[in-house]
C-alpha positions in Angstrom: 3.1 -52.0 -37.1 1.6 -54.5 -34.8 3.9 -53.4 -31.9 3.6 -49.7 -32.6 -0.3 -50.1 -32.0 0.8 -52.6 -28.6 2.7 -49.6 -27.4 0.2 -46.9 -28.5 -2.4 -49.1 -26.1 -0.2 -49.8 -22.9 0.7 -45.9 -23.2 -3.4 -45.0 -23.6 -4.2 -47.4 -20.5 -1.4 -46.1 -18.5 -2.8 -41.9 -19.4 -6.4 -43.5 -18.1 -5.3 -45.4 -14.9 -3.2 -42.4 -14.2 -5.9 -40.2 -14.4 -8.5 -42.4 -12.5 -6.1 -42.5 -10.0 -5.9 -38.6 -9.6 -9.7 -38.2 -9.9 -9.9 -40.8 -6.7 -7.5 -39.2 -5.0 -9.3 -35.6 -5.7 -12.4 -37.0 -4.8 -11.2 -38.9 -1.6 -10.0 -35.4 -0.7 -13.2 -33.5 -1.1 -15.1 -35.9 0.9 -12.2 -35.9 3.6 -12.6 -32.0 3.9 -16.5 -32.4 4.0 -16.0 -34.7 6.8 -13.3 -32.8 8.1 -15.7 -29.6 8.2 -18.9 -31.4 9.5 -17.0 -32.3 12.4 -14.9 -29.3 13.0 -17.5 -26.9 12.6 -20.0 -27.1 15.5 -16.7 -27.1 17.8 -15.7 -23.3 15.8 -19.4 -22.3 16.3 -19.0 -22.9 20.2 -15.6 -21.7 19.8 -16.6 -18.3 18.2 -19.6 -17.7 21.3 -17.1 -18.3 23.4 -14.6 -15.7 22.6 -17.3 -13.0 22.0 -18.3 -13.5 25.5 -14.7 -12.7 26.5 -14.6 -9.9 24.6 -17.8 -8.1 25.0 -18.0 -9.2 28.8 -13.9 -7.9 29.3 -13.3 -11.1 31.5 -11.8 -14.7 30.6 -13.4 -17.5 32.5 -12.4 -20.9 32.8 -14.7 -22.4 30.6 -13.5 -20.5 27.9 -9.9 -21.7 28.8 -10.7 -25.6 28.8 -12.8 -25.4 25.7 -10.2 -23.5 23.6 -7.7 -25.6 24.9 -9.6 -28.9 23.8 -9.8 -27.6 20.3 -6.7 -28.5 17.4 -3.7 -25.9 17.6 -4.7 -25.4 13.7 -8.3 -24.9 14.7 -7.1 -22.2 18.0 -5.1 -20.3 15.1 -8.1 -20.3 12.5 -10.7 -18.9 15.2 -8.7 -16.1 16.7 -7.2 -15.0 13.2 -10.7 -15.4 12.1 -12.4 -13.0 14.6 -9.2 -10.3 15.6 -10.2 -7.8 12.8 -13.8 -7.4 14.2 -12.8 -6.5 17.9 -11.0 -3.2 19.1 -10.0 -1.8 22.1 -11.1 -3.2 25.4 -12.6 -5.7 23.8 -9.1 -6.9 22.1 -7.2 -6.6 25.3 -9.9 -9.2 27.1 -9.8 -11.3 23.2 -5.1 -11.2 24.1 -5.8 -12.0 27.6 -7.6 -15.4 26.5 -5.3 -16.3 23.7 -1.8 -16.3 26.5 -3.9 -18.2 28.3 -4.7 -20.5 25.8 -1.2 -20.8 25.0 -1.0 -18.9 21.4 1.7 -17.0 21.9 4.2 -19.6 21.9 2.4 -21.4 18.8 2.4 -18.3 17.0 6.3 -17.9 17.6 7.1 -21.1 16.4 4.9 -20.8 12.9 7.0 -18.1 12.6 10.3 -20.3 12.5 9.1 -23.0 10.2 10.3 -23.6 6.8 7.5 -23.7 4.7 6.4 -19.6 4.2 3.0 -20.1 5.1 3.5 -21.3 8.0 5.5 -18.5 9.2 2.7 -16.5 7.4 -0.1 -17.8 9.3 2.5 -17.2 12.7 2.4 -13.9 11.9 -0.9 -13.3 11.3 -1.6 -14.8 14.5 0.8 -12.5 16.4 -0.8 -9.8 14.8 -4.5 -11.2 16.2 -3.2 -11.9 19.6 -0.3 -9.2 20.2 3.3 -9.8 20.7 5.9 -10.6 18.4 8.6 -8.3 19.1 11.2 -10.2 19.8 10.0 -12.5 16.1 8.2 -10.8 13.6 11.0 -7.7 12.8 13.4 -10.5 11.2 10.9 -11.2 9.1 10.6 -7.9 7.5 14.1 -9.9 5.5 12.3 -13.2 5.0 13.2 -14.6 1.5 9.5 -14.8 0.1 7.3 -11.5 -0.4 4.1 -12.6 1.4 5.7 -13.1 4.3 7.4 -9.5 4.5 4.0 -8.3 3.4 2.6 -9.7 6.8 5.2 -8.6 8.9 5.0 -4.7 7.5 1.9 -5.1 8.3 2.4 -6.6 11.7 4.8 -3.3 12.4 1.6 -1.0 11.9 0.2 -1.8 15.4 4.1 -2.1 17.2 5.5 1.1 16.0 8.2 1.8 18.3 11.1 4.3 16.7 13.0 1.6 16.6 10.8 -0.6 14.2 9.6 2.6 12.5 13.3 3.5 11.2 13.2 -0.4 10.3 10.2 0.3 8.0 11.6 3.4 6.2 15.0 1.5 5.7 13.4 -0.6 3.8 12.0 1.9 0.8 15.6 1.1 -0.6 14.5 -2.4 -1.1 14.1 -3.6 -4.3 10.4 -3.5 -5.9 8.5 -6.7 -5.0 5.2 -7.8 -4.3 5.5 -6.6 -0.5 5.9 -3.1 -1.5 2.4 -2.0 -1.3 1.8 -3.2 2.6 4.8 -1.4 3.2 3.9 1.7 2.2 0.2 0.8 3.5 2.0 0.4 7.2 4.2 4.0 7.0 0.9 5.8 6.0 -0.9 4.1 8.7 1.6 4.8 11.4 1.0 8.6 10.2 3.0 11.5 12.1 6.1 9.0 13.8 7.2 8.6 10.2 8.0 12.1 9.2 11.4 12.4 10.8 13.5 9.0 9.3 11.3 10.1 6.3 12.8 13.6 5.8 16.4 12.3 6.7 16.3 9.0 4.0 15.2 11.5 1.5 17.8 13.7 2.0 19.8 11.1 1.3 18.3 8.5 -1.4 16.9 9.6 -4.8 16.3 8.2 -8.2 14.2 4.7 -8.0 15.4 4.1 -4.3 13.4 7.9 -3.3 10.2 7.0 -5.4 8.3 4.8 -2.8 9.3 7.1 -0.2 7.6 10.4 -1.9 4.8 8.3 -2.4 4.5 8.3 1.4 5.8 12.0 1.7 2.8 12.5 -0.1 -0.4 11.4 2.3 2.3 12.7 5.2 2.7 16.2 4.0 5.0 18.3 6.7 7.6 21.4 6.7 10.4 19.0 7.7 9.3 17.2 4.3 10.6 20.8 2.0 14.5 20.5 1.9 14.3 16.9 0.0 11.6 17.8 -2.3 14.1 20.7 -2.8 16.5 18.7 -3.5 15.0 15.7 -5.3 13.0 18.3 -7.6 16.8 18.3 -9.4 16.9 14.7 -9.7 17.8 12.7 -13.0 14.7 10.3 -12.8 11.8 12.1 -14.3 9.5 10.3 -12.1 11.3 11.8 -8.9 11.1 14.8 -10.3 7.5 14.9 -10.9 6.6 13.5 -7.4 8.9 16.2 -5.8 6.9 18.8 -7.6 3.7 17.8 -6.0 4.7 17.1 -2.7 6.3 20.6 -3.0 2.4 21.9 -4.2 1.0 20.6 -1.3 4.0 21.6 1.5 4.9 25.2 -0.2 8.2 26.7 1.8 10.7 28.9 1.1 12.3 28.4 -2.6 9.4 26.5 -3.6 7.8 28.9 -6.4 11.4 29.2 -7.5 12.0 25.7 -8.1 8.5 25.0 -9.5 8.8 28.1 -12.0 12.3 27.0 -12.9 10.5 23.0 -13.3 8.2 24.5 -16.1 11.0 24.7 -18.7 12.1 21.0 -18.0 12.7 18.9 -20.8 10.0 16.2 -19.6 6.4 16.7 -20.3 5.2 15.5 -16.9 7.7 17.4 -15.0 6.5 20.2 -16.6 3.1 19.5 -16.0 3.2 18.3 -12.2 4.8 21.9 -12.0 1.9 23.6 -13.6 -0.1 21.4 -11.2 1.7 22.3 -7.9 1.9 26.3 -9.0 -2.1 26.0 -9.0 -2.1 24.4 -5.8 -0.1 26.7 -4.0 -2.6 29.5 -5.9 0.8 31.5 -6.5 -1.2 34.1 -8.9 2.2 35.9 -10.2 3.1 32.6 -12.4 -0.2 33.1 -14.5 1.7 34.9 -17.5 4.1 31.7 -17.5 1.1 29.2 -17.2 -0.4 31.2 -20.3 2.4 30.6 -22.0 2.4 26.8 -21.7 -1.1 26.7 -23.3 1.4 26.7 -26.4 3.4 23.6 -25.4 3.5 20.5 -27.7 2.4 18.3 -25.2 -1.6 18.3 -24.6 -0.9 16.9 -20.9 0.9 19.8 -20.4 -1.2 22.6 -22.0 -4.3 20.9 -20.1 -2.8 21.0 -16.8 -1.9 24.6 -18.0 -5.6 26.0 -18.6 -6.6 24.2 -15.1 -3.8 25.9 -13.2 -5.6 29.5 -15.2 -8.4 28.7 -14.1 -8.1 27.8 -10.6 -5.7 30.7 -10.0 -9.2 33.3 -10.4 -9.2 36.2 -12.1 -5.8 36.9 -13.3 -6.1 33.3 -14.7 -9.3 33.6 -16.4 -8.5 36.8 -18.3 -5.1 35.1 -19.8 -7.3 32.2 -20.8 -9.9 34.5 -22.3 -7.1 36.4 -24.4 -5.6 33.3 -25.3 -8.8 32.1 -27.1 -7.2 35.0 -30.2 -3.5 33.6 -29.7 -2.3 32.5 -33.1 -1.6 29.2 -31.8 -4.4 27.1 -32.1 -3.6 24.9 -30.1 -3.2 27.2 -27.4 -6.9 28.9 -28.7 -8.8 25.4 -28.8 -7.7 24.6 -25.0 -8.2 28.0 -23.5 -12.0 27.0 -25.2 -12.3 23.8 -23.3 -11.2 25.1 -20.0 -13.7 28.2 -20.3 -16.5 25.9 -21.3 -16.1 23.8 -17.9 -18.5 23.8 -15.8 -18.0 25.8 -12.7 -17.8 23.1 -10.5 -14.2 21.7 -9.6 -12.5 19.8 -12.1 -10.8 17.0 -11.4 -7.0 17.0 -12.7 -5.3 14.6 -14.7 -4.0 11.1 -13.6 -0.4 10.9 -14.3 
């Protein structure tokens, strides 16, 4: 008993000293960075005044040079980072100009090759401040860890050549990963260069490797977009075939009201309702009579999107919802009420 309690109090003491030992070492820390700060901070302040000049003035001088070079590589990188996103234009080319002639450029390459990730994250970020990176940043868009590829996606926004572009698109086949979003951030940024490698991986990829890319197709609607939304409106993933739906709402085409009308008897609810939803869009008044008839499907996402599509279709649409409110169905009666009882002004649709 005596030597159970012994061991019970060695164990305690050794939990306390341990502990003590971490709370010095946090607190030694914390009053390093304070230090750290105090010191570093009036040298950032006459860093910051110094690149502003360059920029707003267009011209580097020396003194800018010499105090930018007396100043920590880590502190260089944390200043231009730090001010890149609030200059533009002339005023970035001057704020490039200073950092080669700082030296950056070569710093920023080599963060990029270091082991640790946020080293190469900080390298690209840098690159991205500064300009450059061609020749670096693109095999990164492979890097093993997701923040990483997330910077250099984002990196490719403001160097989109074809050849990075294609790059970009090839990866929507990627799996799904926390990079994903910045990649599909950067394609809708670069805007009308996409469209083509777009158009030709869809024609190509469907099911879960096609999604991300319609979720592009979508804020980058073009004619050279309708033969894979053609196409993909047959596919076997539901969620493909809704997106396909939509995009073909917003692009219209030949065979579009076709495939669309044929969509409305699919045998998934929101496939048959992001049909509904791309008829109204494309105002093709003749489906009305098959719209009405949906007001009767067993799914209330569907008969919703059903009155809407009545309703924003005009007149034809509004005198099938006003019969409807007799139909035998109630369900069909009770959302033909709702839909007439809107208010006039536009309605926003349902969120799938």
């Amino acid at each position: 008993m005596e030597l159970d309690t012994h061991l019970l109090r060695v164990v305690l003491l050794g939990q306390s000293l341990a502990f003590a030992a971490f709370l010095a070492a946090l607190f030694g820390h914390a009053v390093w960075l304070r230090v750290h700060h105090g010191r570093a901070e009036p040298r950032m302040e006459r860093g910051r005044a110094s690149l502003y000049r360059a920029a707003s003035e267009g011209r580097v001088t020396a003194e800018d040079v010499a105090l930018l070079r007396s100043m920590s590589p880590r502190l260089q990188v944390r200043l231009f980072v730090e001010l890149a996103s609030s200059l533009g234009g002339s005023h970035r080319e001057a704020f490039a100009e200073l950092a080669r002639e700082v030296g950056l450029t070569p710093l920023a390459v080599a963060l990029c090759r270091r082991r640790q990730w946020w080293h190469r994250v900080r390298g690209v970020r840098l690159l991205a401040a500064i300009g450059g990176g061609e020749d670096t940043v693109p095999a990164l868009f492979a890097d093993p860890h997701p923040a990483v590829r997330a910077e250099a996606v984002e990196w490719a926004a403001e160097h989109a050549t074809p050849a990075i572009v294609q790059r970009l698109v090839d990866l929507l086949a990627a799996p799904r990963d926390e990079s994903r979003f910045a990649l599909l951030d950067s394609l809708l940024r670069i805007g009308a260069p996409v469209v083509e490698p777009l158009a030709r991986y869809l024609e190509t990829h469907g099911g879960e490797r096609a999604e991300p890319a319609l979720a592009v197709a979508a804020g980058l609607p073009d004619s050279r977009l309708v033969p894979a939304a053609l196409r993909l409106c047959g596919d076997a993933l539901p969620a493909v075939r809704c997106a396909a739906a939509l995009l073909l709402g917003s692009l219209g085409g030949a065979g579009a009201v076709e495939t669309l009308q044929g969509l409305l008897e699919d045998g998934d609810a929101t496939v048959r309702a992001a049909a509904v939803e791309a008829l109204a869009r494309l105002s093709h008044w003749p489906a009305a009579p098959a719209l009405a008839r949906l007001l009767r499907d067993p799914a209330w996402r569907v008969r919703r999107e059903a009155g809407l599509g009545l309703r924003t279709l005009g007149s034809p649409g509004e005198l099938l919802l006003r019969r409807s409110l007799n139909d035998g169905d109630r369900f069909a009666a009770e959302m033909a009420r709702q839909v007439l009882d809107l208010p006039s002004a536009p309605v926003e649709r349902g969120v799938r």
